[in-house]
C-alpha positions in Angstrom: 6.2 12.6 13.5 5.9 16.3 14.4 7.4 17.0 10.9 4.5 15.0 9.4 2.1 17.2 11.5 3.2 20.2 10.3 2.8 19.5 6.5 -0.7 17.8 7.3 -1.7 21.0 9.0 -0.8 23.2 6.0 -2.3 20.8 3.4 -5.6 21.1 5.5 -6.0 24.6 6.0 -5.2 25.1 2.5 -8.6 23.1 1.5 -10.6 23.0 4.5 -11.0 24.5 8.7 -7.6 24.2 9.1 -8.6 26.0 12.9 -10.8 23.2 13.8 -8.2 20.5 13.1 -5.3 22.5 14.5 -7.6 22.9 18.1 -8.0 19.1 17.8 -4.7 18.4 17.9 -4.2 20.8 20.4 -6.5 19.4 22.5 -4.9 15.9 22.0 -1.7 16.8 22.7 -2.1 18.5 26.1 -4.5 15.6 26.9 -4.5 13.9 30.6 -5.4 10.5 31.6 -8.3 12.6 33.5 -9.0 13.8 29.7 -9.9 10.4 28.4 -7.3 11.1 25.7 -8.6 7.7 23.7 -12.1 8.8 24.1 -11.3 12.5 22.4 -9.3 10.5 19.7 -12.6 9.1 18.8 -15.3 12.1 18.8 -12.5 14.1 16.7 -12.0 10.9 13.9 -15.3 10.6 14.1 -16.7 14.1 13.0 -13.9 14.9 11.3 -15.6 14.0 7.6 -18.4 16.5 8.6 -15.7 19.4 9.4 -13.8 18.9 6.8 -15.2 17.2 4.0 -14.4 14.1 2.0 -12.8 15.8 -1.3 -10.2 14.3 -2.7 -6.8 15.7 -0.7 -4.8 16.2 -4.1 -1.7 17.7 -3.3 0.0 20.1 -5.3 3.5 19.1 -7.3 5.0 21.4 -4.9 3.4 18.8 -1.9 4.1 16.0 -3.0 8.2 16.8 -2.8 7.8 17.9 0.5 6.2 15.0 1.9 8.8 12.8 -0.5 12.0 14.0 1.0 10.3 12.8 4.3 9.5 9.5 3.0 10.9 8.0 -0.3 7.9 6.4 -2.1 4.8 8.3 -0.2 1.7 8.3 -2.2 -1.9 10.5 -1.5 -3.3 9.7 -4.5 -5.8 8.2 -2.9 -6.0 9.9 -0.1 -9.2 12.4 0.9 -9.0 15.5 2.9 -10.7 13.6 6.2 -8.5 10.1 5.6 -5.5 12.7 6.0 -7.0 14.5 8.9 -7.7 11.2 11.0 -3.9 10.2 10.1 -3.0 13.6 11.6 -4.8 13.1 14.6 -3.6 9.7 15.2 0.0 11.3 15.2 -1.6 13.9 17.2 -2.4 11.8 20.1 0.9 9.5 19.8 2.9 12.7 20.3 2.8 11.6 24.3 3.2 8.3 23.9 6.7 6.9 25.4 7.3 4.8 22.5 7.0 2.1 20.0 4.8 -0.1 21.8 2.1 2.5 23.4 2.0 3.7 19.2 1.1 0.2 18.5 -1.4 -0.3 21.4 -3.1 3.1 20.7 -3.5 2.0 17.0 -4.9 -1.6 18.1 -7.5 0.0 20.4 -8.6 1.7 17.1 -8.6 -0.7 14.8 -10.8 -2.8 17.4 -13.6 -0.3 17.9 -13.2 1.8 14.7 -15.8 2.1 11.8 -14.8 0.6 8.2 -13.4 4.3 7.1 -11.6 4.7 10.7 -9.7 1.5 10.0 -9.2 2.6 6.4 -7.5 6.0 7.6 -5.8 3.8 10.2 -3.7 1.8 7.8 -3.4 4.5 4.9 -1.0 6.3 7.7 1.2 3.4 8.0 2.8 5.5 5.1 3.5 8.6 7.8 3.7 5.8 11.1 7.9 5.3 11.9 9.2 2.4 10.7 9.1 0.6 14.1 9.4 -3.3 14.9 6.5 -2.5 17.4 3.8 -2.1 14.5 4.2 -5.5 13.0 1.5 -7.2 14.8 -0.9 -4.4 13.7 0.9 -4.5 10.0 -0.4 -8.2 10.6 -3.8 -7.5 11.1 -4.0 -5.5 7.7 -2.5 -8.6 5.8 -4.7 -10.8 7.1 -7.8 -8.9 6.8 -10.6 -10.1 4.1 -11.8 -6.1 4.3 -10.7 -5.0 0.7 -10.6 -1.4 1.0 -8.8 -2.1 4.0 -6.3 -4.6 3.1 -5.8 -2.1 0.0 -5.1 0.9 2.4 -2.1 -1.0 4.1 -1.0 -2.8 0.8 -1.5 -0.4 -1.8 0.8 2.6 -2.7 2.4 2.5 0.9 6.0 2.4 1.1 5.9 0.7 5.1 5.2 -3.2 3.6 8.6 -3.0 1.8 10.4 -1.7 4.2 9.2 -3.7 7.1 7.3 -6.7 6.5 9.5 -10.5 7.2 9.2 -12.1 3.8 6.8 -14.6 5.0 4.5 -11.8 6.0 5.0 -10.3 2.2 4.5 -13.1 0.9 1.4 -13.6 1.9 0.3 -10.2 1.5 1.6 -9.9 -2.5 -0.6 -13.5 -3.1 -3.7 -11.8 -1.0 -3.7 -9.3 -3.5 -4.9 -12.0 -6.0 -7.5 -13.5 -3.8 -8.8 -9.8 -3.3 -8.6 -9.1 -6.8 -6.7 -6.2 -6.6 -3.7 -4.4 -8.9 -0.6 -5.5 -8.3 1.2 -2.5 -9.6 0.3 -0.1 -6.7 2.2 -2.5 -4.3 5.8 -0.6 -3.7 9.0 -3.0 -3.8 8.0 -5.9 -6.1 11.0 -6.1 -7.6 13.4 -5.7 -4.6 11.2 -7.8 -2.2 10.6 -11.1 -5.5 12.1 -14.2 -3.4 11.7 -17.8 -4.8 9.5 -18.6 -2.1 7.7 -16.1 -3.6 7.8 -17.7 -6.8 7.2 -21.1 -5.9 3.7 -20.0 -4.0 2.7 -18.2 -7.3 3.5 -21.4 -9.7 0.8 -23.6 -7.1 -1.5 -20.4 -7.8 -0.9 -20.8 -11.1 -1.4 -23.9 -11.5 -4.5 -24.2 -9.2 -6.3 -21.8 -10.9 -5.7 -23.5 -14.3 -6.7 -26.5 -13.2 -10.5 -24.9 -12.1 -10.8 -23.1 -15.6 -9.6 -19.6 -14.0 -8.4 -16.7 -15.4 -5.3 -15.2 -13.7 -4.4 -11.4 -13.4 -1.6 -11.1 -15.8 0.6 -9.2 -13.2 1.5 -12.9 -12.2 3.5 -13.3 -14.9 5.6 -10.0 -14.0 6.0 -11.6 -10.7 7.3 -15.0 -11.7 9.9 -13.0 -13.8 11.4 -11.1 -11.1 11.4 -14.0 -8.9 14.0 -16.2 -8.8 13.2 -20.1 -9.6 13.4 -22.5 -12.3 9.8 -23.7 -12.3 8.5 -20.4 -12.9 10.4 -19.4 -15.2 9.9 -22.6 -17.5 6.3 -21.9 -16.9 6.9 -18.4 -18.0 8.8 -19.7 -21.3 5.7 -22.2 -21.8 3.2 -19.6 -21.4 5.2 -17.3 -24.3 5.2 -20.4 -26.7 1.6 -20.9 -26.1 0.1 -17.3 -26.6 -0.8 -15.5 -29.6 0.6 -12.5 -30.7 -0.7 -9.2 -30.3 -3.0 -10.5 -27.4 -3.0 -8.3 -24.1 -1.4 -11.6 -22.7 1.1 -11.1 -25.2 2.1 -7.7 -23.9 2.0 -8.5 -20.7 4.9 -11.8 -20.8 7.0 -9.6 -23.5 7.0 -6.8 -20.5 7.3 -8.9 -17.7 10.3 -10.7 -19.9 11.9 -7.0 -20.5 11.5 -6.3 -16.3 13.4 -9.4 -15.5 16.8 -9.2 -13.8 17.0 -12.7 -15.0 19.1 -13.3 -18.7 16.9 -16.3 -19.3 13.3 -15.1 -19.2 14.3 -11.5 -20.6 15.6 -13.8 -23.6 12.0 -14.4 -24.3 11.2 -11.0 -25.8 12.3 -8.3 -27.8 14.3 -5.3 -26.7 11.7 -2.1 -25.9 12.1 1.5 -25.8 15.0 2.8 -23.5 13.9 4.3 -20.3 10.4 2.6 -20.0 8.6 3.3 -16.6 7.6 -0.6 -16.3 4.8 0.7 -12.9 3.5 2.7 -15.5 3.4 0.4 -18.3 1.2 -2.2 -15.3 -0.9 0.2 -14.7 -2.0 0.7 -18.4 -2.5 -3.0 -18.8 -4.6 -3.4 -15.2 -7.1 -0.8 -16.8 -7.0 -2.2 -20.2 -8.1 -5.5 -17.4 -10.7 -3.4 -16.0 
């Protein structure tokens, strides 16, 4: 985590008092159990947005490699300068812990007496946190909440979920993203995580939602085509027969058909342009949604 420190501690003196944060984590390293460690964890997150201010954190081109060849798939672009200063400071403090299981109790004692934005920071640096069995239970916690920025700051743009979380535990957090009414495209490892469990789940969605005279976010139908599964993809290939051309509907089965590592459902649509970014391509269509 030091590494992670490091780059933090540049990116923040670059926009704001990089002195103040650096004597922070100072101060949290060479904490005591006389020092209330847990207690100067708190005044620091909590202050922080006045020291530092809430701009967005945009990192330069340059930045955004560094902290890449760290971790494959990290993503600040929503990320303010004071969300990325409590993330440091968390790290920070761990830097004394003995191991996986102090991290996780440290982060559960935040999450229980943390503010909304605390929490919100708190999950956002799952993206930085080491990819450790001990987290899960915490990971948990961020699936399960019904807190939408913070379910969205675990789920959202965050390479840990793919990595990490047991399929049921995805599962359920790729379907929460429909209950919360949130993008689907932002959520890393679709396509290597799709399961026919998976699949099946989103067919009863499907179908309940039909049955109540609901619309559905058309990144369902890119999910059913990755997935494996009969049912879904017949209810893909009834879908296509029963939509009109040219609709945003339309667009959206012809490039979840294209996605598909299945022969069957990409037999529904037309070839498209070589090298299409498909994230980028769900992104376009969830703001043409919005």
């Amino acid at each position: 985590m030091r590494a992670w420190q490091e780059l933090l501690q540049g990116w923040l003196s670059a926009r704001a008092d990089g002195d103040w944060y650096a004597r922070q984590c100072q101060d949290l390293a060479h904490a005591t159990a006389g020092d209330r460690p847990l207690n100067l964890l708190f005044k620091a997150m909590g202050i922080a947005p006045r020291k530092l201010g809430k701009q967005d954190l945009a990192l330069s081109e340059a930045e955004q490699r560094q902290a890449r060849a760290l971790q494959p798939g990290f993503d600040s672009s929503r990320w303010s300068v004071d969300q990325a200063a409590r993330v440091g400071l968390i790290l920070a403090a761990a830097g004394n812990l003995p191991d996986g299981a102090a991290f996780a109790a440290l982060l559960d004692e935040l999450a229980n007496q943390g503010d909304i934005q605390e929490q919100i920071a708190l999950y956002q640096g799952f993206a930085l946190y080491p990819q450790d069995s001990a987290l899960l239970a915490r990971a948990g916690e961020a699936v399960r909440s019904g807190i939408r920025p913070v379910f969205a700051a675990f789920a959202l743009r965050d390479p840990w979920p793919q990595a990490m979380l047991p399929q049921a535990a995805w599962n359920q957090m790729v379907v929460k993203t429909f209950f919360l009414d949130l993008p689907l495209w932002p959520i890393q490892g679709l396509a290597d995580r799709a399961n026919q469990d998976l699949g099946e789940i989103l067919c009863d969605l499907a179908a309940e939602r039909a049955a109540a005279g609901r619309g559905l976010n058309l990144e369902l139908w890119r999910l059913l085509a990755l997935c494996p599964g009969e049912r879904g993809h017949a209810l893909l290939r009834r879908q296509y027969a029963d939509t009109r051309p040219g609709t945003h509907e339309m667009y959206a089965l012809q490039l979840a058909a294209r996605e598909s590592p299945h022969a069957d459902v990409r037999a529904l649509a037309p070839a498209g342009l070589p090298g299409i970014e498909f994230s980028d391509e769900w992104e376009r269509l969830a703001q043409w949604r919005e």
